[in-house]
N, C-alpha and C positions, 0 to 999 in steps of 0.2 A: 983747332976748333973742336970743341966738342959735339960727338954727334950723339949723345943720350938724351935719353928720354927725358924733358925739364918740367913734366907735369909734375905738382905735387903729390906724390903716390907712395905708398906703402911699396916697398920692392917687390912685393910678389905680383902687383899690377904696373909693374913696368915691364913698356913698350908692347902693353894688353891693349887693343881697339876700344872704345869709348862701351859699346854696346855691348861688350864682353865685360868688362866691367859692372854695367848696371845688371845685367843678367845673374853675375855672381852676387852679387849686394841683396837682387831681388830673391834669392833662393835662402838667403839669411835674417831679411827684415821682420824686423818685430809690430804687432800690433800696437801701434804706438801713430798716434796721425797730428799732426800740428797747423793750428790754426794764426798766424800774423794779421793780427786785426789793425788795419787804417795806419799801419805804421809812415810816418813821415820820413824818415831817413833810409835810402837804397841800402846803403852798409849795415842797416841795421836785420834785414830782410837776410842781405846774404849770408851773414854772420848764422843767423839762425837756420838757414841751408845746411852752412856748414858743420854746425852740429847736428844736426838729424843726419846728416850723412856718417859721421860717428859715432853715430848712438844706432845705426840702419832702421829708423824713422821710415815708416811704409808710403808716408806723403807728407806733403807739406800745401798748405791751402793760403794762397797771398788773397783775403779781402780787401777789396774796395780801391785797388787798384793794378792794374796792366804791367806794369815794367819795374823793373830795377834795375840796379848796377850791379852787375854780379860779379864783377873785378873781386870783389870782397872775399865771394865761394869758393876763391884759388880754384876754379873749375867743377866743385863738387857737384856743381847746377845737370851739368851732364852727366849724372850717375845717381839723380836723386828724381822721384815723381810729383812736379810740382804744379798746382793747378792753381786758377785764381778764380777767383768768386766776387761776386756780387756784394756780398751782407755776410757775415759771421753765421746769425742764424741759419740760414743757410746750412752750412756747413756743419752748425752741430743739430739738426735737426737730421741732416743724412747720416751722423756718426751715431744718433740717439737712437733711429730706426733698427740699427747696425748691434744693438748691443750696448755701446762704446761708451763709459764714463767719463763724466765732459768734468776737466779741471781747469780751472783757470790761476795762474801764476801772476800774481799782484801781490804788493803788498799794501793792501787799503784793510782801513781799520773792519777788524771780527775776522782775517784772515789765519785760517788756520798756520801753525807752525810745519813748514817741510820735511822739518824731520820726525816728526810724528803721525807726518800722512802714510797709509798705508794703499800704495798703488794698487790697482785694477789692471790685467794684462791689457786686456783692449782701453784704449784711454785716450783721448782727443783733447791735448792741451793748449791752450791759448794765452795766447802772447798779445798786450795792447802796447797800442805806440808810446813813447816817451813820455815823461810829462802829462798826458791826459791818461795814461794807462789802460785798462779796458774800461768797454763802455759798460755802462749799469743795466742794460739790457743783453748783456753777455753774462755779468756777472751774475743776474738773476737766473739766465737760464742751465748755470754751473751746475754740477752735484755737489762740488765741492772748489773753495777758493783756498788756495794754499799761498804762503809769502815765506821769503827769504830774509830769515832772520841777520842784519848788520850790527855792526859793533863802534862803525865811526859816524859822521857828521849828516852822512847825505841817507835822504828816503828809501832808496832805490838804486839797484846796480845797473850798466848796461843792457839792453833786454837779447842781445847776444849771449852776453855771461850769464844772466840768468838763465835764458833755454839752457845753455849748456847744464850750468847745474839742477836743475830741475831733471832733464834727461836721464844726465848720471843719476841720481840720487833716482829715478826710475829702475835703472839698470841695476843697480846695486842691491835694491830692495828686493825684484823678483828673482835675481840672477839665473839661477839655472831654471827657475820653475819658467822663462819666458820661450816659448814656441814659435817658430816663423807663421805672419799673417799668411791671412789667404788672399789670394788675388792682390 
């Protein structure tokens, strides 16, 4: 029987305590805050944990509902800062006060191209559920709406894969100019 560590971890956090973990992640995170607006699918919620967990995303904000499946996070829910909200507004109305350039990741028509977006260190990006994508009253109160340029048949990719790439393509953009948040 194997007695190792079976968390999914990077080797230097294995058989690390959970709160040693987020402690180390918290001394590295980037101003970078994410917003999951009304999303319908748990796996979809977690998926997007798990990337701000790899990209060390300072928080992750679940609107408009309570719970998910976090089977999805492969655990990363314990090592990421995630709060749940009310309303979107909300939420970029505290990131607005904050400095924080509010982007939102769609692809609805007049959306700018991703890869010609030029990222803001502090940045609060939003994520709308499947299918309904974000609401127009999110969209409106964006600085900016950026979308994921595809090449084959469908609208829209996974809104897991898309955080992910959005993230990266954050990451890549300021690479070393990006600074750990505060608080």
């Amino acid at each position: 029987m194997d007695e190792g560590d079976s968390r999914n971890l990077i080797d230097y956090y294995k058989f690390v305590e959970d709160e040693v973990i987020r402690g180390d992640l918290d001394s590295r995170r980037v101003p970078l805050a994410i917003a999951c607006e009304n999303f319908s699918h748990d796996i979809n919620v977690a998926a997007v944990v798990r990337c701000a967990n790899a990209f060390v995303a300072k928080r992750v904000h679940i609107c408009g509902r309570r719970k998910f499946d976090r089977r999805g996070s492969v655990g990363t829910h314990h090592y990421e800062h995630l709060e749940f909200a009310p309303d979107t507004a909300s939420v970029i109305e505290q990131y607005r006060m904050q400095g924080y350039h509010i982007v939102a990741v769609d692809n609805v028509s007049g959306s700018a191209d991703i890869r010609s977006h030029q990222w803001q260190q502090k940045t609060l990006m939003i994520f709308g559920q499947e299918g309904n994508g974000i609401t127009d009253e999110s969209l409106e109160r964006a600085d900016a709406v950026v979308g994921i340029p595809q090449f084959g048949s469908v609208r829209s990719l996974n809104v897991g894969v898309a955080a992910g790439i959005a993230m990266y393509d954050y990451h890549v953009k300021l690479g070393s100019a990006l600074v750990p948040a505060e608080g």
